[in-house]
C-alpha positions in Angstrom: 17.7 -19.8 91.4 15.6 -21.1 93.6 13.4 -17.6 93.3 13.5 -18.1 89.8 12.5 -21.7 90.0 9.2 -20.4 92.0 8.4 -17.9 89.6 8.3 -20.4 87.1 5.9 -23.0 88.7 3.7 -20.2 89.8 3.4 -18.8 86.2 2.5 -22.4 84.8 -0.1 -23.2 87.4 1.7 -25.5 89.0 0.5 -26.0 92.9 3.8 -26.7 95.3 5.2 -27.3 98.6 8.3 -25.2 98.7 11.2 -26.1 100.9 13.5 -23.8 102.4 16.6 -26.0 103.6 17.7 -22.9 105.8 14.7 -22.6 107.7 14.2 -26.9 107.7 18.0 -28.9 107.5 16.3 -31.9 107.5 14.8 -31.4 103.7 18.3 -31.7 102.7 18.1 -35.5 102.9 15.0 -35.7 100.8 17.7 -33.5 97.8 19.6 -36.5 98.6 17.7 -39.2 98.2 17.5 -38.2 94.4 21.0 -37.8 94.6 20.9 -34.1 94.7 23.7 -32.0 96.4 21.5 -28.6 96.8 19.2 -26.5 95.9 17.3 -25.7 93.2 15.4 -28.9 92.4 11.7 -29.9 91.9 10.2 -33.6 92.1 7.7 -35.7 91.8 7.1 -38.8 92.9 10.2 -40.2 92.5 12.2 -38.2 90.0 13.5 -35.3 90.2 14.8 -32.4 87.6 18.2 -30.3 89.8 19.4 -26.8 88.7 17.8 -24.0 86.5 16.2 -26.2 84.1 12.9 -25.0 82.7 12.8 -27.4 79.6 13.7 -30.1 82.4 10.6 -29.2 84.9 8.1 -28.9 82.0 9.2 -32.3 81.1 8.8 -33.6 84.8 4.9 -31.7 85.2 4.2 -32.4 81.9 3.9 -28.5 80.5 4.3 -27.7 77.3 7.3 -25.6 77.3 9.3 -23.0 74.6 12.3 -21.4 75.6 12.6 -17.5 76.0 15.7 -15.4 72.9 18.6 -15.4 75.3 20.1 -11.7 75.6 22.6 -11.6 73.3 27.0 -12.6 75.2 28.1 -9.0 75.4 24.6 -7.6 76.6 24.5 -10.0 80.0 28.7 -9.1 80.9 27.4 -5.5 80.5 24.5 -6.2 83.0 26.7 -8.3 85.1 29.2 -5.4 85.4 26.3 -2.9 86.0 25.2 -5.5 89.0 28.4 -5.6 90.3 28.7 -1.6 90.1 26.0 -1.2 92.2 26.7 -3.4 94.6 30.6 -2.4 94.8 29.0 1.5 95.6 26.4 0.0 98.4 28.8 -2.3 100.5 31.5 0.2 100.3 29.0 2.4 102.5 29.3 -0.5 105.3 31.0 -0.3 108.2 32.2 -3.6 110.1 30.0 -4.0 112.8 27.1 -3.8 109.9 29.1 -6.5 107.9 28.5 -8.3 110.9 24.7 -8.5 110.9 23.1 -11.2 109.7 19.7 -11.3 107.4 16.6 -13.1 109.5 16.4 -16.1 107.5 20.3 -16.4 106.0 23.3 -18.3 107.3 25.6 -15.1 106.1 26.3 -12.3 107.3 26.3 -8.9 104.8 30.0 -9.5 104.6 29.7 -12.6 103.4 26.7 -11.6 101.3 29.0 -8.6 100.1 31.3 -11.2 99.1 28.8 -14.0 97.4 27.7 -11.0 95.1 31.3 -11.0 93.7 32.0 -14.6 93.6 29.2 -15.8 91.8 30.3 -13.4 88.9 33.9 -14.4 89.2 32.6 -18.1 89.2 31.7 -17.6 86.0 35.0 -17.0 84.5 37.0 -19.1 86.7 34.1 -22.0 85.1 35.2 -21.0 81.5 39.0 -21.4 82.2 38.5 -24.8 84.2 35.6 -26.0 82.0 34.4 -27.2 85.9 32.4 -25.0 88.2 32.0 -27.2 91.7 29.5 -26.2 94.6 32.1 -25.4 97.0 32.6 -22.1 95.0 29.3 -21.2 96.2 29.8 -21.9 100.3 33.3 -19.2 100.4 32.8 -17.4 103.1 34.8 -13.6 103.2 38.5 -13.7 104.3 39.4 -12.6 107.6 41.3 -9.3 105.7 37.5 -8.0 104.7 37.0 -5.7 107.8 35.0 -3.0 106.2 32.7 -2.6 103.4 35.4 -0.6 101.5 38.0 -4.3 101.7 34.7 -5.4 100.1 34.5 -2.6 98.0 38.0 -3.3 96.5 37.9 -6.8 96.0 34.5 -6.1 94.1 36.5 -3.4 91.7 39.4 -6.5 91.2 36.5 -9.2 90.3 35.0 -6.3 87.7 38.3 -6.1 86.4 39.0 -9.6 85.7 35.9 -10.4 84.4 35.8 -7.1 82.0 39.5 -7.8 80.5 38.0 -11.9 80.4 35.4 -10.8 77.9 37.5 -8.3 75.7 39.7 -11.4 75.4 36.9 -13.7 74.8 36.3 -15.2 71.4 32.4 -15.9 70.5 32.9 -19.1 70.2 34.0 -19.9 73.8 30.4 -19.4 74.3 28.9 -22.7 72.7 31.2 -24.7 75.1 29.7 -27.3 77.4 30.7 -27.1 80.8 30.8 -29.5 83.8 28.5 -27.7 86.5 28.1 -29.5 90.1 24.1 -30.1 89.0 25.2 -31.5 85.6 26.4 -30.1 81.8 25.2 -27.0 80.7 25.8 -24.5 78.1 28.7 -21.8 78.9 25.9 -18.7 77.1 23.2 -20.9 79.6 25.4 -20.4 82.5 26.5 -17.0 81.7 22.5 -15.8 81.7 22.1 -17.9 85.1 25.0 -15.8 86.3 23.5 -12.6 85.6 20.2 -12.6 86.9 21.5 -14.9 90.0 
């Protein structure tokens, strides 16, 4: 997201200080101030726009804004599953002591990454049957039964399987529902796109 959100700015024109709250803790109570529980946001001045929200930053910078054709419902599942394919095949390759490393710049380490690449697409579904989708979802660390990258591995091939057997079961019209997200409402085919290209 927060990528995302950079790309955008940059391909508007739009000059910025970007915050990492990794690298600097202490810019997380500037999110609060605005009343803003993480990352992504922008401001200015003194408002702010949170979460994925192009329409919301143009608004905010004044930029004239049009939104991009969403891919079509079963077209992002079918890249989320390909995503989650690939990653299932690379951390199986992972022994424990590499789990164990941790990225310069990252608070997790590559089992925990391993695991964040599964959960975000799980989050999705577990969003739609809850109609809710809090932050804590987002800060689950690996459980201690993960040793290897193939524990990873597997739990990645039971994450593909609920979410494929979600979608067969999956009426079109779940997909205009509005669902309560931690950084406010959003669109369940909005949130589905986030989830694929997060």
């Amino acid at each position: 997201s927060c990528a995302k959100t950079k790309e955008l700015l940059t391909s508007w024109g739009i000059e910025f200080d970007p915050v990492d709250i990794q690298a600097e803790p202490d810019a997380v109570g500037d999110l609060e101030r605005f009343g803003i529980p993480r990352v992504p946001a922008v401001s200015l001045g003194d408002r702010a726009v949170h979460g994925w929200n192009p329409a919301g930053y143009a608004e905010l910078l004044g930029v004239p804004y049009a939104a991009n054709a969403q891919l079509p419902v079963r077209e992002l599942a079918r890249r989320i599953d390909r995503i989650l394919e690939s990653a299932q095949g690379l951390v199986g390759r992972f022994d424990a002591a590499q789990l164990d490393v941790i990225p310069p710049e990252r608070k997790r380490s590559i089992r925990d990454l391993g695991f964040h690449i599964f959960r975000v697409g799980l989050s999705f579904i577990d969003t739609m049957d809850q109609g809710r989708m809090p932050d804590t979802w987002f800060e689950e660390r690996a459980p201690e039964g993960m040793r290897d990258g193939g524990d990873v591995a597997r739990w990645g091939a039971l994450v593909r399987a609920r979410i494929t057997g979600w979608f067969e079961g999956a009426r079109d019209d779940e997909f205009e529902r509005v669902l309560e997200i931690y950084y406010g409402p959003q669109g369940a085919h909005d949130l589905l796109e986030r989830t694929a290209w997060h």
